[in-house]
Rosetta silent file (secondary structure, phi, psi, omega in degrees, C-alpha in Angstrom):
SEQUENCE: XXXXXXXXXXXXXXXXXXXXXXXXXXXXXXXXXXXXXXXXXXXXXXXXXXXXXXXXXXXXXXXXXXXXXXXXXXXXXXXXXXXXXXXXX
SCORE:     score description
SCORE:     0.000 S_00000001
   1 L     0.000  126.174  163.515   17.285   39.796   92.750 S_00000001
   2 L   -62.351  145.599  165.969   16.076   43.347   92.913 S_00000001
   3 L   -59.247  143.270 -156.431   16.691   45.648   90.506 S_00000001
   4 H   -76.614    7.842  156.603   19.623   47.877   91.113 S_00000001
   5 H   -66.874  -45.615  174.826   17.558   51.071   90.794 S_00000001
   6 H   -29.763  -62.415 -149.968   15.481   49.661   93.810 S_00000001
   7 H   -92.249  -16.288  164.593   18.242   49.242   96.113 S_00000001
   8 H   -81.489  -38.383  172.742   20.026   52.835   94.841 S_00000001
   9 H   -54.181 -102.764 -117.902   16.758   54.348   95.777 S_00000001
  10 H   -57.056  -35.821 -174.029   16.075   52.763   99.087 S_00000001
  11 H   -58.041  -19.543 -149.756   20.006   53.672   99.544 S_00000001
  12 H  -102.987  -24.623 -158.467   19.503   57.453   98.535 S_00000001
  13 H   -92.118   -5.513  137.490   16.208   57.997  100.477 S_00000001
  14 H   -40.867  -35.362 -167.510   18.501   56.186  103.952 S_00000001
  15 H   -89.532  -80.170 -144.465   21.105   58.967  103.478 S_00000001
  16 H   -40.348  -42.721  178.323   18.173   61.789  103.106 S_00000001
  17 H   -51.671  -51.270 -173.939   16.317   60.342  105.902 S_00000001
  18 L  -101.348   29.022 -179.646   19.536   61.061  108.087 S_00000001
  19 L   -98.100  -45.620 -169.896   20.478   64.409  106.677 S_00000001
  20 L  -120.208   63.981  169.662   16.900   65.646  107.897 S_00000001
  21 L  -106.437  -90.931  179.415   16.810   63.386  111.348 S_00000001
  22 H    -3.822  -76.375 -174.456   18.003   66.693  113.012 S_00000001
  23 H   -49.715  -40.062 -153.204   15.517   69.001  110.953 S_00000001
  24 H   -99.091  -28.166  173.762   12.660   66.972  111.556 S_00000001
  25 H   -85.666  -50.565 -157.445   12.976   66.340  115.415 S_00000001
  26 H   -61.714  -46.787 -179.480   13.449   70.274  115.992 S_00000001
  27 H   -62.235  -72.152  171.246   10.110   70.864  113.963 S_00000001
  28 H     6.635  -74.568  178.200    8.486   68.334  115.800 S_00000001
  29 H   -73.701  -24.145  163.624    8.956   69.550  118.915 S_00000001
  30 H   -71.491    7.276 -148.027    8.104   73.229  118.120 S_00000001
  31 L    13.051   73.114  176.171    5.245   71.584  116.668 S_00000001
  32 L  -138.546   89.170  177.718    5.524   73.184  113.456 S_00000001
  33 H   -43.901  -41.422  169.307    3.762   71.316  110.710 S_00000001
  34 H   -42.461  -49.570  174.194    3.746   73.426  108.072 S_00000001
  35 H   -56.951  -31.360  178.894    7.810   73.471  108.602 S_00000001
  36 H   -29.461  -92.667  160.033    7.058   69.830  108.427 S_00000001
  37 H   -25.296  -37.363 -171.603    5.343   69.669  105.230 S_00000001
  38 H   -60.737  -42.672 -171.582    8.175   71.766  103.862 S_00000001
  39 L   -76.608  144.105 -154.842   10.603   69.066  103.916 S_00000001
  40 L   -47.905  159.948  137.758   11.000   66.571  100.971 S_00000001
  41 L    -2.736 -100.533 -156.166    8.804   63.135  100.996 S_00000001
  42 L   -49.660  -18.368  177.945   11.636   60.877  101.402 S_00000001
  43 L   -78.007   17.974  172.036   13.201   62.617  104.197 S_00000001
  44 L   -95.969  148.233  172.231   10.344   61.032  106.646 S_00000001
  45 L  -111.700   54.793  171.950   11.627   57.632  107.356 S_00000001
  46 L  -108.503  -25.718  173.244    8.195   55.675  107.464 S_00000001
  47 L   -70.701    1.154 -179.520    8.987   55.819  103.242 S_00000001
  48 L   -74.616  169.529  167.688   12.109   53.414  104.065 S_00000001
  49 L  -152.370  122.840  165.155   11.508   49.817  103.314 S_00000001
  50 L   -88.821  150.536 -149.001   13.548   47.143  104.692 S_00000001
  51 L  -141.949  145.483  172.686   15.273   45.055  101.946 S_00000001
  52 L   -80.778  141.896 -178.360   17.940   41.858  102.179 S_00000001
  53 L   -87.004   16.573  119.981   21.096   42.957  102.026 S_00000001
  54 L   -74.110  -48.110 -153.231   22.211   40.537   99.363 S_00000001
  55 L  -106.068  -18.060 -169.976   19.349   39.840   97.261 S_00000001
  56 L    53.107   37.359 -164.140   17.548   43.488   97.910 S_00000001
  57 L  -102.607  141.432  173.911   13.844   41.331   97.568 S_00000001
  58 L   -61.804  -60.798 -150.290   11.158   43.654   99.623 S_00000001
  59 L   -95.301 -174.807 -143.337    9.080   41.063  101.349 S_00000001
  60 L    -9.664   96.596 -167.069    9.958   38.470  103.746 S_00000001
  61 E  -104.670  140.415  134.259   12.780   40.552  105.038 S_00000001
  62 E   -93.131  104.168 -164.931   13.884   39.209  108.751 S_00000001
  63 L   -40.698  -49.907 -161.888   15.000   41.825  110.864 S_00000001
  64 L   -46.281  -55.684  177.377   16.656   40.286  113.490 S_00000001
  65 L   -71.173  -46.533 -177.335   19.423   38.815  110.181 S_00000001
  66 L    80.300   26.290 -167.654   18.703   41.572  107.925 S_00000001
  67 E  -112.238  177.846  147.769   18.119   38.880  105.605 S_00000001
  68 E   -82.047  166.024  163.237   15.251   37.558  103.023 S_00000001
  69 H   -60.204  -32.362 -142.581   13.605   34.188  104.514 S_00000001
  70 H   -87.953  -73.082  179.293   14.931   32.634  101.008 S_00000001
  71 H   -26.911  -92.250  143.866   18.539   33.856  101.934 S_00000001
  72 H    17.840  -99.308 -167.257   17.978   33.132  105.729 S_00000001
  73 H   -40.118  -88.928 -165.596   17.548   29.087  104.738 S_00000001
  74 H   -20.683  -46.812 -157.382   20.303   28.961  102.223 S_00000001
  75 H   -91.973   -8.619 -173.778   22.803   30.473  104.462 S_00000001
  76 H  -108.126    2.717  168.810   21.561   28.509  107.854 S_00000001
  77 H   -76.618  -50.842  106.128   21.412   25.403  105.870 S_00000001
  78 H    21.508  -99.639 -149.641   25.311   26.543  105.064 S_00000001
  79 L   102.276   20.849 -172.362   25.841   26.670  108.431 S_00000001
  80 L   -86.538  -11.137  178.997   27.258   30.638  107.571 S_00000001
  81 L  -112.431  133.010 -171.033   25.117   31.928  110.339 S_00000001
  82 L   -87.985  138.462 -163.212   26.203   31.282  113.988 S_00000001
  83 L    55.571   33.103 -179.132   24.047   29.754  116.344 S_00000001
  84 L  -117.561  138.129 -175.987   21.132   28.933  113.965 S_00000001
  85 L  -151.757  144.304 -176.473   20.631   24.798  113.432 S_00000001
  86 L   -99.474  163.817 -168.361   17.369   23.712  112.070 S_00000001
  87 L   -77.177  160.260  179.776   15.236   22.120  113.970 S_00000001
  88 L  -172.890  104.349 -172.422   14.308   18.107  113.467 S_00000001
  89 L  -128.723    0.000    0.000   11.963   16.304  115.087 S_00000001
């Protein structure tokens, strides 16, 4: 389990990232970096990290589920995710 500062950060720099979506395409396109620069860190969203959204853990996150791999088994072992059956050969 991540710690819950982790996952309120990653939460607070998602809303900032889409406060300054707007701001950030118009400088863009005037191409004016400086205006860029101006604008906090976190509101670029290449500083996001994706995270599972139960467990928060950083690394094997699978997008497609939005899941950890660790999660991912448990829950398709479960049979909680639809249309996933493990394979057995």
């Amino acid at each position: 389990m991540a710690k819950e500062s982790m996952k309120a950060r990653e939460v607070k720099r998602a809303k900032m990232v889409a406060k300054y979506a707007d701001k950030r395409a118009a400088l863009k396109a005037e191409g004016d970096y400086v205006g860029l620069q101006k604008l906090p860190r976190n509101a670029s969203p290449v500083r996001m990290h994706n995270r599972c959204k139960l467990t928060g853990r950083p690394k094997g996150y699978m997008r497609q589920f939005g899941l950890s791999r660790i999660q991912f088994r448990e829950m398709a072992s479960a049979g909680l995710i639809p249309g996933v059956k493990k394979a057995s050969w």
